[in-house]
Biopython code that builds the backbone (N, CA, C, O; Angstrom):
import numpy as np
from Bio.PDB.StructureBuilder import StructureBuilder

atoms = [
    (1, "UNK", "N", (0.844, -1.174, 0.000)),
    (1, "UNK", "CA", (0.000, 0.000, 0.000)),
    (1, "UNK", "C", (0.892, 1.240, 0.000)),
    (1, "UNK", "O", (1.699, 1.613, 0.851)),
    (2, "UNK", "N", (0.542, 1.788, -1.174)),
    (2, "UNK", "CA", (1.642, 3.397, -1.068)),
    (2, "UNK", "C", (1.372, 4.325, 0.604)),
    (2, "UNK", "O", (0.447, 4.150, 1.397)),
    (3, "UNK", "N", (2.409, 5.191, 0.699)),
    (3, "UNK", "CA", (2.606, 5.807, 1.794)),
    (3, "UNK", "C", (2.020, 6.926, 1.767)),
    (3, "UNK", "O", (2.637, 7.816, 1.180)),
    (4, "UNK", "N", (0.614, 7.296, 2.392)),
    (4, "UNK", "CA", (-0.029, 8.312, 2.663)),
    (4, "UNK", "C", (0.961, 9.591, 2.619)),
    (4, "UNK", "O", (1.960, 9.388, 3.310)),
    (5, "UNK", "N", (0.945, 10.800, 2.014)),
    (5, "UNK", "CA", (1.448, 12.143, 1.960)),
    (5, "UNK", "C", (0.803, 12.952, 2.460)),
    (5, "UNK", "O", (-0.331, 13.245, 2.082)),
    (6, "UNK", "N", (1.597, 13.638, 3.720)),
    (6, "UNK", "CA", (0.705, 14.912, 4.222)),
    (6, "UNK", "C", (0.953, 15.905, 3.461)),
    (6, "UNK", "O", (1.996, 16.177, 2.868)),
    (7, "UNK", "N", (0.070, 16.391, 3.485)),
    (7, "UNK", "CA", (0.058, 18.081, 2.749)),
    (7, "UNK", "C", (-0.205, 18.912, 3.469)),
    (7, "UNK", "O", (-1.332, 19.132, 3.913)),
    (8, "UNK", "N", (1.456, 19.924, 3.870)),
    (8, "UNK", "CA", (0.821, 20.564, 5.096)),
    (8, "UNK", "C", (0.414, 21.821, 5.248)),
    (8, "UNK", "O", (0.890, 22.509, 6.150)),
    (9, "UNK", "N", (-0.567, 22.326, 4.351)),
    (9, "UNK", "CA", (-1.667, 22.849, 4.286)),
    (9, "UNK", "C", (-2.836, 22.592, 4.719)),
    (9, "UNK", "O", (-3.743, 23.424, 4.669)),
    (10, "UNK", "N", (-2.957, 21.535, 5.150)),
    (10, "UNK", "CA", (-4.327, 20.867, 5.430)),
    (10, "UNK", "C", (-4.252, 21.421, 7.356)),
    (10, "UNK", "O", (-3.542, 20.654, 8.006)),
    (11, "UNK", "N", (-4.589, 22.043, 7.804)),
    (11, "UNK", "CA", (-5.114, 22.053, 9.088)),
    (11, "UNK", "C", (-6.042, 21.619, 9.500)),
    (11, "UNK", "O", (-7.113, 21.954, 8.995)),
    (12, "UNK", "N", (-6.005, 20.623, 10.672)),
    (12, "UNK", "CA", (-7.275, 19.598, 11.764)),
    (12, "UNK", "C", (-8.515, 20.628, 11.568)),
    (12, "UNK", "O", (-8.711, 21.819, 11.808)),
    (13, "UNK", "N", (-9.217, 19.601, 11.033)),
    (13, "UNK", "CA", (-10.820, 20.145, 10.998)),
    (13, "UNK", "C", (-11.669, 20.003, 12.493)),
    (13, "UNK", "O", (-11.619, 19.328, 13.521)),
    (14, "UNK", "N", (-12.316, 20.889, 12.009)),
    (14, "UNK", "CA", (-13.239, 20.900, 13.528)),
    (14, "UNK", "C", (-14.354, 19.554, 13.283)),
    (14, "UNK", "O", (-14.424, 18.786, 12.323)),
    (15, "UNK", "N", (-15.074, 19.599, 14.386)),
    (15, "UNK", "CA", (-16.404, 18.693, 14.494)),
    (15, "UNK", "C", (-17.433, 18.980, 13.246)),
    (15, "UNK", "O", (-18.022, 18.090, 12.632)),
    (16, "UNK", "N", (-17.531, 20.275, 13.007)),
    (16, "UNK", "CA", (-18.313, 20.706, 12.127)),
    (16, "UNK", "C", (-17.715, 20.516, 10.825)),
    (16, "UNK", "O", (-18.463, 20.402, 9.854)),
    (17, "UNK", "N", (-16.720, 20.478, 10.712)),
    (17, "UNK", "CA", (-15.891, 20.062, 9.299)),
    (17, "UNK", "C", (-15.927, 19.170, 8.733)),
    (17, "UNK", "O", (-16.107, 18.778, 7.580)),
    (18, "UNK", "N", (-15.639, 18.674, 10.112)),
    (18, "UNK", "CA", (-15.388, 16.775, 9.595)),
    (18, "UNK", "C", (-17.092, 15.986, 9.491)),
    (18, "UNK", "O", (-17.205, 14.803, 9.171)),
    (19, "UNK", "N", (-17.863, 16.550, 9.699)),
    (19, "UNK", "CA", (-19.280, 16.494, 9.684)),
    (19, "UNK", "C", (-19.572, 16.427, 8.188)),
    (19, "UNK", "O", (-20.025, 15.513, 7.499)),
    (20, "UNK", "N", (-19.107, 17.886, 7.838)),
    (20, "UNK", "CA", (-19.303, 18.513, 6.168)),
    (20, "UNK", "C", (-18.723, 17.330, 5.340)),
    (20, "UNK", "O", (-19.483, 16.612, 4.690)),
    (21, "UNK", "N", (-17.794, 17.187, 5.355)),
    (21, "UNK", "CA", (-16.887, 16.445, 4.508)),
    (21, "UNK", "C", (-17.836, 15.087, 4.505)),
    (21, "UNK", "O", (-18.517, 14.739, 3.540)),
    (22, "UNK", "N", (-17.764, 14.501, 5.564)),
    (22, "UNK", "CA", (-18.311, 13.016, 5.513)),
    (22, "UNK", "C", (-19.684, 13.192, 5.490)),
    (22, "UNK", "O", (-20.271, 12.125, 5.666)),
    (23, "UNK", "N", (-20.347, 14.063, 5.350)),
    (23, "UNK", "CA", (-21.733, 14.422, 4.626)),
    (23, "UNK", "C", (-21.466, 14.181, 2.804)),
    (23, "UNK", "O", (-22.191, 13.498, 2.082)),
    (24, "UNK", "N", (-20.322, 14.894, 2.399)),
    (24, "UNK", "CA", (-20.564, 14.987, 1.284)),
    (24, "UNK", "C", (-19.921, 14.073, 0.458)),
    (24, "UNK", "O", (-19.999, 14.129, -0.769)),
    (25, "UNK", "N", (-19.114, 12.999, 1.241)),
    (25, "UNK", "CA", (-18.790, 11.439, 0.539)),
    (25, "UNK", "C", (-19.684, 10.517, 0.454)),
    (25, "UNK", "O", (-19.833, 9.764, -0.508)),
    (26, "UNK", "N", (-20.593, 10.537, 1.881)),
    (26, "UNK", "CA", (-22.102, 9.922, 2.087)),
    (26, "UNK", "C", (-22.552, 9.686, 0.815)),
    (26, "UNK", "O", (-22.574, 8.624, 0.194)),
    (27, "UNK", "N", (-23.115, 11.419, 0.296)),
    (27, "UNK", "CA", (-23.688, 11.620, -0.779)),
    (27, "UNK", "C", (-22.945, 10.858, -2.489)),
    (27, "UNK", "O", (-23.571, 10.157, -3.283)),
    (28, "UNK", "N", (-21.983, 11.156, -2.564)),
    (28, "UNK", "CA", (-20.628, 10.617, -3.126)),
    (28, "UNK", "C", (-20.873, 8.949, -3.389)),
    (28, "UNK", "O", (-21.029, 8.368, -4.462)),
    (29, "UNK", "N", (-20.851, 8.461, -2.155)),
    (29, "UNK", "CA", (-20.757, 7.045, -2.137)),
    (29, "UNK", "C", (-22.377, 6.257, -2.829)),
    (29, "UNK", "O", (-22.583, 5.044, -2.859)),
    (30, "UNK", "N", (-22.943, 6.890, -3.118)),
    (30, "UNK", "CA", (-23.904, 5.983, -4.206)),
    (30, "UNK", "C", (-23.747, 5.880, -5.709)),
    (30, "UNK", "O", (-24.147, 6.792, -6.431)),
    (31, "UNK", "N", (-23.073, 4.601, -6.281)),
    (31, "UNK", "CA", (-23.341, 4.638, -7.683)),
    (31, "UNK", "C", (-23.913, 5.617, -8.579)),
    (31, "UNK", "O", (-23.367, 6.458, -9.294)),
    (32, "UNK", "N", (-24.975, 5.366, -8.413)),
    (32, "UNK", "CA", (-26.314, 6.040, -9.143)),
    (32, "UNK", "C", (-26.233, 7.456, -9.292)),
    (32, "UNK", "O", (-26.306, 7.977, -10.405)),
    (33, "UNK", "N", (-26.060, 8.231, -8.053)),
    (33, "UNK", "CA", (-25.645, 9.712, -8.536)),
    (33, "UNK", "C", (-23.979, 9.340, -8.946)),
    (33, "UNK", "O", (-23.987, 9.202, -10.169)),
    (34, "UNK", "N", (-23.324, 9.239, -8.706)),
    (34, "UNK", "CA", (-22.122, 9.357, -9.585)),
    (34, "UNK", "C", (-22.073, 9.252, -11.065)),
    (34, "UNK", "O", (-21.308, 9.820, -11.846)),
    (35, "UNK", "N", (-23.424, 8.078, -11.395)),
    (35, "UNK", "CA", (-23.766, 8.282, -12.693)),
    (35, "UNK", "C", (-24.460, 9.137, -13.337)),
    (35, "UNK", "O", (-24.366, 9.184, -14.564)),
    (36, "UNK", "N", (-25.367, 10.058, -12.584)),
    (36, "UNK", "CA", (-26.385, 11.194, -12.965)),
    (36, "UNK", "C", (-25.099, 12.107, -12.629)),
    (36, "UNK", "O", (-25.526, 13.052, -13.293)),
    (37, "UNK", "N", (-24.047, 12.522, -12.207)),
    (37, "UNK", "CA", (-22.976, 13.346, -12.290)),
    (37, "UNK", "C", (-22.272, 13.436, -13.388)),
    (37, "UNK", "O", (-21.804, 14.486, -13.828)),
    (38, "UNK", "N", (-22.133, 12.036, -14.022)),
    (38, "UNK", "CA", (-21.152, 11.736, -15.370)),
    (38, "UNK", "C", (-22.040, 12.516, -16.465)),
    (38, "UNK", "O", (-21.557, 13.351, -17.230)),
    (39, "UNK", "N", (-23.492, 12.115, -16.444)),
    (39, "UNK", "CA", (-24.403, 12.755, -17.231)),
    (39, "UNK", "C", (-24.693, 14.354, -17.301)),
    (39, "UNK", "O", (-24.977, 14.991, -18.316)),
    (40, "UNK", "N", (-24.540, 14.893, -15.850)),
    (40, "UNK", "CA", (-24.664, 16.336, -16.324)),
    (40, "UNK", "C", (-23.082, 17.443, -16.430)),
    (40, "UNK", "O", (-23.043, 18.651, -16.193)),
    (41, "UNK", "N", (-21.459, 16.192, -17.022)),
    (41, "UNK", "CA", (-20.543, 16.661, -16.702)),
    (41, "UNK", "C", (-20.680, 17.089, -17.978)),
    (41, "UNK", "O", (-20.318, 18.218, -18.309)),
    (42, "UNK", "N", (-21.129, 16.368, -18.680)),
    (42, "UNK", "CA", (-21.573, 17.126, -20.275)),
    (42, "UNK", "C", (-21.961, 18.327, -20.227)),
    (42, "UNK", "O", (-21.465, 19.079, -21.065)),
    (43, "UNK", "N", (-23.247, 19.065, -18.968)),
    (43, "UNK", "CA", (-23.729, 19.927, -19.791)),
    (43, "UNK", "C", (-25.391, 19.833, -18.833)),
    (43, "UNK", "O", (-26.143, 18.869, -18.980)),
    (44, "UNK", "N", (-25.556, 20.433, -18.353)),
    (44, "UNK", "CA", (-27.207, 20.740, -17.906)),
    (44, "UNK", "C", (-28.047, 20.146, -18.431)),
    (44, "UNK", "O", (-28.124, 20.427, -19.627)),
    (45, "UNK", "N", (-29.273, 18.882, -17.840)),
    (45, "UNK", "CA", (-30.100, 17.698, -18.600)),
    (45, "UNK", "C", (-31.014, 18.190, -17.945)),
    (45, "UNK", "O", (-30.859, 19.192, -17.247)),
    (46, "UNK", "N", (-32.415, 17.387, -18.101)),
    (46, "UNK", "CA", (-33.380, 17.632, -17.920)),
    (46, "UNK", "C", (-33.914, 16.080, -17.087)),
    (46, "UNK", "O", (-33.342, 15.134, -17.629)),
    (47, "UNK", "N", (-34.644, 15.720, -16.186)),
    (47, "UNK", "CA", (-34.774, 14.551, -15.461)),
    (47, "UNK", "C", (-34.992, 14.032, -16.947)),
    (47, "UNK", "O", (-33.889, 13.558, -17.219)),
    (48, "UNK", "N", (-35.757, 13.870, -17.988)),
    (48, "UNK", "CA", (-35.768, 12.988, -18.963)),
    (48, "UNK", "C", (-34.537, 12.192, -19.661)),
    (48, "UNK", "O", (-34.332, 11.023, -19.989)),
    (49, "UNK", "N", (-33.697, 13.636, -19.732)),
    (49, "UNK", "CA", (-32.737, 13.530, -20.365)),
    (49, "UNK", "C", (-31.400, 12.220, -19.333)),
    (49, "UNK", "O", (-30.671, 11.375, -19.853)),
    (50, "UNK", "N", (-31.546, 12.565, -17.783)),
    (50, "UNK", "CA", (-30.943, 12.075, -17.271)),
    (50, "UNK", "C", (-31.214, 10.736, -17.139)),
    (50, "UNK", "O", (-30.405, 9.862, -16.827)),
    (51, "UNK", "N", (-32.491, 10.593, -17.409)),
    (51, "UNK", "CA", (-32.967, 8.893, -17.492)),
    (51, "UNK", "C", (-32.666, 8.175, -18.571)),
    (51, "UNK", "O", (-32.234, 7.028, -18.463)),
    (52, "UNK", "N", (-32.914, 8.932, -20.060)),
    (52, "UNK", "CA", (-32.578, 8.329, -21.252)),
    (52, "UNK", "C", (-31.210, 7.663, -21.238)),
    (52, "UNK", "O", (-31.050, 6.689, -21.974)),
    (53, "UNK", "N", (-30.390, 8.012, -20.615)),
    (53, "UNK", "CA", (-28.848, 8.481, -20.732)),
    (53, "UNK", "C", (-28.577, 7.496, -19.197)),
    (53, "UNK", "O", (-27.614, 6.744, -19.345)),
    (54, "UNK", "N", (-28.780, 7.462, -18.772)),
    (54, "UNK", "CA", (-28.614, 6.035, -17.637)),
    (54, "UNK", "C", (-29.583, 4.767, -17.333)),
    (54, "UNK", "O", (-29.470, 3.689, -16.748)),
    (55, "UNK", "N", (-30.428, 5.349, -17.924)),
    (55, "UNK", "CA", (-31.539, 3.841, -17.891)),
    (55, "UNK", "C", (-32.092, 3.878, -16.206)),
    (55, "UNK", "O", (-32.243, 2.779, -15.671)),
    (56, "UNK", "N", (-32.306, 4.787, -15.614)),
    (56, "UNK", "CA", (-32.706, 4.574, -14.555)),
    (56, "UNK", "C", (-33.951, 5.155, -14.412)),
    (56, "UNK", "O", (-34.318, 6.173, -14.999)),
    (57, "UNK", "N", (-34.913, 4.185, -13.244)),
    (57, "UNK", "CA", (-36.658, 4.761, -13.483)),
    (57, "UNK", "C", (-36.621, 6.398, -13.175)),
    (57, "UNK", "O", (-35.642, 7.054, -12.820)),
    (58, "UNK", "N", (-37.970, 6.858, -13.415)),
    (58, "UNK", "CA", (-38.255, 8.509, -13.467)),
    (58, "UNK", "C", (-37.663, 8.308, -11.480)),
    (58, "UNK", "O", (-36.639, 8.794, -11.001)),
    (59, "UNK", "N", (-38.470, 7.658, -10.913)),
    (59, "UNK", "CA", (-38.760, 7.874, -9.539)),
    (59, "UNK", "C", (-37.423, 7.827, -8.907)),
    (59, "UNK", "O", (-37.093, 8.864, -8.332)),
    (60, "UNK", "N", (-36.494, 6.740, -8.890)),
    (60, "UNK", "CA", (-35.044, 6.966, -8.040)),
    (60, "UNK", "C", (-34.461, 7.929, -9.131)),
    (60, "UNK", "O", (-33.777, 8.716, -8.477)),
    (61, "UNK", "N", (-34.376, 8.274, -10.440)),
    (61, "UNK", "CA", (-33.458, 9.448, -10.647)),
    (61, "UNK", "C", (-34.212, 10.711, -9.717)),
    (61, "UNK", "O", (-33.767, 11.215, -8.685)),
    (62, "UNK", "N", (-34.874, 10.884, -10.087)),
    (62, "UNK", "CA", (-35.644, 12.219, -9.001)),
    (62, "UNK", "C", (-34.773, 12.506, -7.574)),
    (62, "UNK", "O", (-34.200, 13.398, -6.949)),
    (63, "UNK", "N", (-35.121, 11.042, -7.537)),
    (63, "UNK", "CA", (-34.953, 10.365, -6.110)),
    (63, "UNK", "C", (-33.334, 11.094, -5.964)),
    (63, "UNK", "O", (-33.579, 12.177, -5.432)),
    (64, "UNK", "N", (-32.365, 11.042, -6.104)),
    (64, "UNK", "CA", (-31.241, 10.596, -6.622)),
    (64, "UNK", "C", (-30.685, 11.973, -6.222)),
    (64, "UNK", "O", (-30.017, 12.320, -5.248)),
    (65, "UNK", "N", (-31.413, 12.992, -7.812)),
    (65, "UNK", "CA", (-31.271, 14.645, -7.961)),
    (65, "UNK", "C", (-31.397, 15.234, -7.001)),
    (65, "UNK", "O", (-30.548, 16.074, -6.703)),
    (66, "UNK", "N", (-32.549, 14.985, -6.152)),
    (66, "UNK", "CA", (-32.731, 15.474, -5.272)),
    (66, "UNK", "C", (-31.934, 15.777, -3.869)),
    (66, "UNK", "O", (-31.851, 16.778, -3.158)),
    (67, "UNK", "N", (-31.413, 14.523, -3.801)),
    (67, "UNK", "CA", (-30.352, 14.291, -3.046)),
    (67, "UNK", "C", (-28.823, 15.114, -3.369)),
    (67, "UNK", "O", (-28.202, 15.673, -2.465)),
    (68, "UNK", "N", (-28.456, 15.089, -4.467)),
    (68, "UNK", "CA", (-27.449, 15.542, -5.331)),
    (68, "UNK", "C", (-27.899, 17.481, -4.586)),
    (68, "UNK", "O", (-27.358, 18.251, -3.793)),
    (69, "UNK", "N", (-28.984, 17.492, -5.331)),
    (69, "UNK", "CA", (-29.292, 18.639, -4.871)),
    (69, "UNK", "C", (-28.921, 19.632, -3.209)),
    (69, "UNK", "O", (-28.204, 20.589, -2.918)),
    (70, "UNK", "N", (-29.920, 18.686, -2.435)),
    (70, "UNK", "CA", (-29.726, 19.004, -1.247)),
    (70, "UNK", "C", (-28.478, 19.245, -0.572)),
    (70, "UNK", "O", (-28.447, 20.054, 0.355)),
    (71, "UNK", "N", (-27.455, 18.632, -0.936)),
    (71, "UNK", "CA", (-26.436, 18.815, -0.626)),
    (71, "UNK", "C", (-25.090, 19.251, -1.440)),
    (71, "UNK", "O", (-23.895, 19.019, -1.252)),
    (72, "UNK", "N", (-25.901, 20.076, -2.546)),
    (72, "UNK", "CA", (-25.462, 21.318, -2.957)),
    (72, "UNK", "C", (-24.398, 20.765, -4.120)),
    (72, "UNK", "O", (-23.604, 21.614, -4.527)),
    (73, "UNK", "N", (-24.345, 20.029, -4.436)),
    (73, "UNK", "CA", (-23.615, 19.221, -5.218)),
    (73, "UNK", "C", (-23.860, 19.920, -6.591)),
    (73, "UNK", "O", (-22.990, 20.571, -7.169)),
    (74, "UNK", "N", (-25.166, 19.719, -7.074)),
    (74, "UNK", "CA", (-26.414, 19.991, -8.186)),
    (74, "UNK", "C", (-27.094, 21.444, -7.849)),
    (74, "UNK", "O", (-27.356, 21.826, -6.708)),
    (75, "UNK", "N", (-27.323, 22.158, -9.009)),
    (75, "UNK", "CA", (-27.867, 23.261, -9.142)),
    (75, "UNK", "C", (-29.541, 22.666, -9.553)),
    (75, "UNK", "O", (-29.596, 21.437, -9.611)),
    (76, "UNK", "N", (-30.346, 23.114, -9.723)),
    (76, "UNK", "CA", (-32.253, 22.521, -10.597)),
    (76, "UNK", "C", (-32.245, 24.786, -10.619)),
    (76, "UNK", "O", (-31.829, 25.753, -9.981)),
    (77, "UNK", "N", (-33.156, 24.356, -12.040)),
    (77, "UNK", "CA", (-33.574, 25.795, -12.622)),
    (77, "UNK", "C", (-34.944, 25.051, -13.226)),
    (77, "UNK", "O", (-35.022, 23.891, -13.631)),
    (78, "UNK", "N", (-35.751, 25.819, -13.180)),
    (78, "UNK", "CA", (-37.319, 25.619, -13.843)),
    (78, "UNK", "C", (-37.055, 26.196, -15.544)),
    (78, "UNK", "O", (-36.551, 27.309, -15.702)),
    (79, "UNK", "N", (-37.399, 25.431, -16.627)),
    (79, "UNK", "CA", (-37.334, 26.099, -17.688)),
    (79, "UNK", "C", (-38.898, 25.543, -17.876)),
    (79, "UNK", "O", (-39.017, 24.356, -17.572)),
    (80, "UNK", "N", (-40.123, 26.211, -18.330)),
    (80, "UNK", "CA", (-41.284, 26.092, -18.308)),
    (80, "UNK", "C", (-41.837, 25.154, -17.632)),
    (80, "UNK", "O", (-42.073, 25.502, -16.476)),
    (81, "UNK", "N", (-42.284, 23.609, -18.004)),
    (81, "UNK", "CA", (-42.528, 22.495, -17.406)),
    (81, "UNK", "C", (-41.432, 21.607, -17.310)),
    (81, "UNK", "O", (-41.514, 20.413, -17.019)),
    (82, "UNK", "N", (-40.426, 22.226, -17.561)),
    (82, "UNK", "CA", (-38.693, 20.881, -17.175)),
    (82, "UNK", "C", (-38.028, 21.746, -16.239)),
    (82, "UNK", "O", (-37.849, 22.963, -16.303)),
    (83, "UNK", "N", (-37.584, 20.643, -15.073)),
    (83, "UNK", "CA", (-36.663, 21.234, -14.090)),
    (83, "UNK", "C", (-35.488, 20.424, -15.033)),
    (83, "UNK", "O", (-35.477, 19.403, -15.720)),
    (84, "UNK", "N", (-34.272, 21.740, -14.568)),
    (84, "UNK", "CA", (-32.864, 21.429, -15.050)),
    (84, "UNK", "C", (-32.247, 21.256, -14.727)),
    (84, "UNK", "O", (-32.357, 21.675, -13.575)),
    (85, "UNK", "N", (-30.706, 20.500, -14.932)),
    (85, "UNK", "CA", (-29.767, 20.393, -13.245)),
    (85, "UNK", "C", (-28.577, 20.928, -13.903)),
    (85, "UNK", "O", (-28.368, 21.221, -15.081)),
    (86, "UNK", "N", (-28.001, 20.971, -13.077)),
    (86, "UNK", "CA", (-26.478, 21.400, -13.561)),
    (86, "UNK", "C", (-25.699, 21.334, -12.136)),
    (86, "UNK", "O", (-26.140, 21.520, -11.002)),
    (87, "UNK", "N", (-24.093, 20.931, -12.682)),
    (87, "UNK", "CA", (-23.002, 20.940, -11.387)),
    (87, "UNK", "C", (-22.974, 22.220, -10.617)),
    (87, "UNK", "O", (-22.555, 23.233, -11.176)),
    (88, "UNK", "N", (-23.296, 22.249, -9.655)),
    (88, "UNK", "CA", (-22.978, 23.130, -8.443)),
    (88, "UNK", "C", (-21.868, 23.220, -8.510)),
    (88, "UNK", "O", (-21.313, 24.235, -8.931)),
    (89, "UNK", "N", (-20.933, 21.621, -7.899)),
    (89, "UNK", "CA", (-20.174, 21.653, -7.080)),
    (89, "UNK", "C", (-18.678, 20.940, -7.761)),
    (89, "UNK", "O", (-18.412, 19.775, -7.467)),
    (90, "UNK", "N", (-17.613, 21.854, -8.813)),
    (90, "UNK", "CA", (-17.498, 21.438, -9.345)),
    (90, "UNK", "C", (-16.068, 20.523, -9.165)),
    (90, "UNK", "O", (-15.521, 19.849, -10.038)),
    (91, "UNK", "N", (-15.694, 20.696, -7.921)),
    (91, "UNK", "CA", (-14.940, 19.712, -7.241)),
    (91, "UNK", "C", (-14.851, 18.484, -7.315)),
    (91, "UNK", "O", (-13.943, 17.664, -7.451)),
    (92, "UNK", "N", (-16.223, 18.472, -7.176)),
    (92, "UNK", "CA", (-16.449, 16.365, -7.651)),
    (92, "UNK", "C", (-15.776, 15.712, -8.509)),
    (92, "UNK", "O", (-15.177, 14.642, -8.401)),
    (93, "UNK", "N", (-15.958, 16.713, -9.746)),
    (93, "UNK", "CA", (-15.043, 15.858, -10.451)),
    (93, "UNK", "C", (-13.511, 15.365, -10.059)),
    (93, "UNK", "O", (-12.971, 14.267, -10.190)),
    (94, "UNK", "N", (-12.909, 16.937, -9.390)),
    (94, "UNK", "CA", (-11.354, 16.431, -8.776)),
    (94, "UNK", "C", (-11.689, 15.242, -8.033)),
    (94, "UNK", "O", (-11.170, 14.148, -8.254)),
    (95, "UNK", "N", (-12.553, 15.462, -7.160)),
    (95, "UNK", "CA", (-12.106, 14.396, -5.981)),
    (95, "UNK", "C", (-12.105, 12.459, -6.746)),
    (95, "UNK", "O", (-11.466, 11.435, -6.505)),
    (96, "UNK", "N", (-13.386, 12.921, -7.857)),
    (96, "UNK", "CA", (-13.332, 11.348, -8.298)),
    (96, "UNK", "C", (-11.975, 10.944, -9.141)),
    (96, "UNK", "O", (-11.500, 9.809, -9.110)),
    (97, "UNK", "N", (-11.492, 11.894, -9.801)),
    (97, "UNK", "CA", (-10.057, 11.944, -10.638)),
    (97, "UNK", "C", (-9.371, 11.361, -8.979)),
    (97, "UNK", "O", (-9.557, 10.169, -8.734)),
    (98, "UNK", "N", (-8.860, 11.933, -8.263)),
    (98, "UNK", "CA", (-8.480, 11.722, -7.447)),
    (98, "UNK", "C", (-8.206, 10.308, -6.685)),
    (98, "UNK", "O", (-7.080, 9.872, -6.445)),
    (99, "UNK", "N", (-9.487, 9.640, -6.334)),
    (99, "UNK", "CA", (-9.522, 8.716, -6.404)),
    (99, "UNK", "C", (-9.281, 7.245, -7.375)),
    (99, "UNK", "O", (-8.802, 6.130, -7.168)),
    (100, "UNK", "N", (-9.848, 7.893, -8.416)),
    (100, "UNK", "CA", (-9.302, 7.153, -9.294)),
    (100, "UNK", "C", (-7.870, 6.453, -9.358)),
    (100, "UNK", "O", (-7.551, 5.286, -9.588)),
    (101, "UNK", "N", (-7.118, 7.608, -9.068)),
    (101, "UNK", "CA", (-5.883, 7.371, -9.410)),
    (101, "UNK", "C", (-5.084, 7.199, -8.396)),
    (101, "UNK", "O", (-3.882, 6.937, -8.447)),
    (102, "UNK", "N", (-5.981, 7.396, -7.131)),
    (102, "UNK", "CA", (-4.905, 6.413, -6.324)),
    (102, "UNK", "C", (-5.102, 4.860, -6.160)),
    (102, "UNK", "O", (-4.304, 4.057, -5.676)),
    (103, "UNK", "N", (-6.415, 4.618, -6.702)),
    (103, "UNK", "CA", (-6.818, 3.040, -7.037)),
    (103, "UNK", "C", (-6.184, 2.846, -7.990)),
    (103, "UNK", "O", (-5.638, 1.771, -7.743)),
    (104, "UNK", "N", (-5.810, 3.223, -9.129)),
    (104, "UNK", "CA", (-4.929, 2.220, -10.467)),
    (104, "UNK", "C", (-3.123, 2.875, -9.875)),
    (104, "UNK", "O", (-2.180, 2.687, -10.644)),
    (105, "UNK", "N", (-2.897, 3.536, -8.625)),
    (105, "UNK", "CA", (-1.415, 3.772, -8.440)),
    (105, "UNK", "C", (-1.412, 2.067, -7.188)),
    (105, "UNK", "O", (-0.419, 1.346, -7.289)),
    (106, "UNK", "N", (-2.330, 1.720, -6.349)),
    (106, "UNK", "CA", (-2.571, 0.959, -5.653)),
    (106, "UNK", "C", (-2.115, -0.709, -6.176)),
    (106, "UNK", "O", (-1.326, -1.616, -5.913)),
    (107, "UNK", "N", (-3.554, -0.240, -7.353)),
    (107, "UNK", "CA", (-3.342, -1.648, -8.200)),
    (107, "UNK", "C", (-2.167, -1.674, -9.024)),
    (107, "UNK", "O", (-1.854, -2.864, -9.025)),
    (108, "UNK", "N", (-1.462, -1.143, -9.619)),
    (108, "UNK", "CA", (-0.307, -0.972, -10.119)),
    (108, "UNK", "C", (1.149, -1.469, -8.808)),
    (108, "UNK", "O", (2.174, -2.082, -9.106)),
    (109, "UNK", "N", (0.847, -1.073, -7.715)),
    (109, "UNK", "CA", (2.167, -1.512, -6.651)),
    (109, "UNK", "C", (1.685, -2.860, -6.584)),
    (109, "UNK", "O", (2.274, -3.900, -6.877)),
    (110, "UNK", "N", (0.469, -2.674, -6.132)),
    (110, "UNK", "CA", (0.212, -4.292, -5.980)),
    (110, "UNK", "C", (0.350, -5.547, -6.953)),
    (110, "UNK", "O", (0.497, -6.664, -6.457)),
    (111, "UNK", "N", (0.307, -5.383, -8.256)),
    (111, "UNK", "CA", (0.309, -6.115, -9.331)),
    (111, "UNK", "C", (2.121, -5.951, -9.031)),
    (111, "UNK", "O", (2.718, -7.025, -8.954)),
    (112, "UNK", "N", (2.798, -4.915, -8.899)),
    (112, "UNK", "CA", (4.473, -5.166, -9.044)),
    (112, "UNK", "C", (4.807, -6.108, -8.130)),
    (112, "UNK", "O", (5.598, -7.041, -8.269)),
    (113, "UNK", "N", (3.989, -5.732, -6.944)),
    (113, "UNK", "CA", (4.772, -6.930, -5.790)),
    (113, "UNK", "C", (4.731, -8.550, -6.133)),
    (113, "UNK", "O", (5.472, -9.469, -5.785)),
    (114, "UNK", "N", (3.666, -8.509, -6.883)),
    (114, "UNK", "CA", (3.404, -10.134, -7.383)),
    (114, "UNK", "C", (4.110, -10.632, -7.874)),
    (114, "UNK", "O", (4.466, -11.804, -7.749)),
    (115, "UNK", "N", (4.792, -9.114, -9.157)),
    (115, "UNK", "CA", (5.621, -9.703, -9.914)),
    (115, "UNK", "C", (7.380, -10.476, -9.339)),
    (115, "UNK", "O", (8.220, -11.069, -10.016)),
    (116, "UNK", "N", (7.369, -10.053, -7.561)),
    (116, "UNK", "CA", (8.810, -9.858, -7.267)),
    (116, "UNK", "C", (8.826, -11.549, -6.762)),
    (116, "UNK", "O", (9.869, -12.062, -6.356)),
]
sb = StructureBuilder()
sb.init_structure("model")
sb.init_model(0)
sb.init_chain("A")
sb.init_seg("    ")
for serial, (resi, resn, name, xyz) in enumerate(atoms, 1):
    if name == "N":
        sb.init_residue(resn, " ", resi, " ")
    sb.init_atom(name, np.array(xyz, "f"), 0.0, 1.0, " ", f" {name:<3s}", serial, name[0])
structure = sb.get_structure()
């Protein structure tokens, strides 16, 4: 397992911090919006649009947005009878890059050690 790097910029979060944060991995940690995220990294959809485009029923995408929403992740705008979404929060994407790549730097040490 690679060796954690401090960055020492980072100063100890308070109670309320560390609250925020693990509020907003919570949110993070469901599939499903990560996939209604990929969908509006394109570009502002419409719940239709977000269903066509993931195959998921009207009711949990709603379901889903809403959530996305609440926790500020997701923007919604009314354009006549279509609500719209768009990234709020546009960090997400770093943090999933982020992750990403310390899972294929992970799997990469780990696949070397096999090789030794």
């Amino acid at each position: 397992m690679p060796a954690i790097r401090k960055n020492p910029r980072l100063h100890p979060l308070d109670s309320r911090q560390l609250q925020a944060v693990a509020g907003l991995f919570a949110v993070l940690s469901e599939p499903s919006r990560l996939s209604i995220l990929q969908v509006l990294k394109n570009g502002p959809a419409s719940v239709g649009q977000v269903i066509q485009q993931t195959g998921f029923k009207q009711a949990n995408a709603s379901k889903q947005l809403g959530i996305l929403q609440s926790a500020g992740v997701i923007d919604r705008r009314q354009e006549g009878n279509h609500a719209i979404y768009s990234i709020e929060m546009e960090l997400v994407f770093d943090l999933c890059e982020l992750v990403c790549k310390g899972i294929a730097d992970q799997a990469a040490d780990y696949a070397d050690s096999l090789k030794r």
